[in-house]
Phi, psi and omega in degrees: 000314173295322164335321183279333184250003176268304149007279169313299171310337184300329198258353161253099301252159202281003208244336178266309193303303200316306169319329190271347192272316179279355184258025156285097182313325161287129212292303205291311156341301177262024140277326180305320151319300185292314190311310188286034194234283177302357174263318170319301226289334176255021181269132145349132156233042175250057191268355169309338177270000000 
């Protein structure tokens, strides 16, 4: 079951963490956010098979 829900987060597009990252007061919180943001961008996003 966490497989599944680790999946879903998989899916959400790297361009919304950046956004979410930057609308964090926390320095540290929206950096971790941006990395992962930038780590999205290069991931297969044909994970439907």
């Amino acid at each position: 079951m966490m497989f599944y829900g680790f999946m879903g987060f998989l899916v959400i597009p790297a361009f919304v963490l950046g956004i979410i990252g930057s609308l964090i007061s926390d320095k540290t919180i929206a950096g971790v956010l941006l990395v992962l943001a930038q780590y999205f961008q290069y991931l297969p996003w044909d994970l439907s098979e």
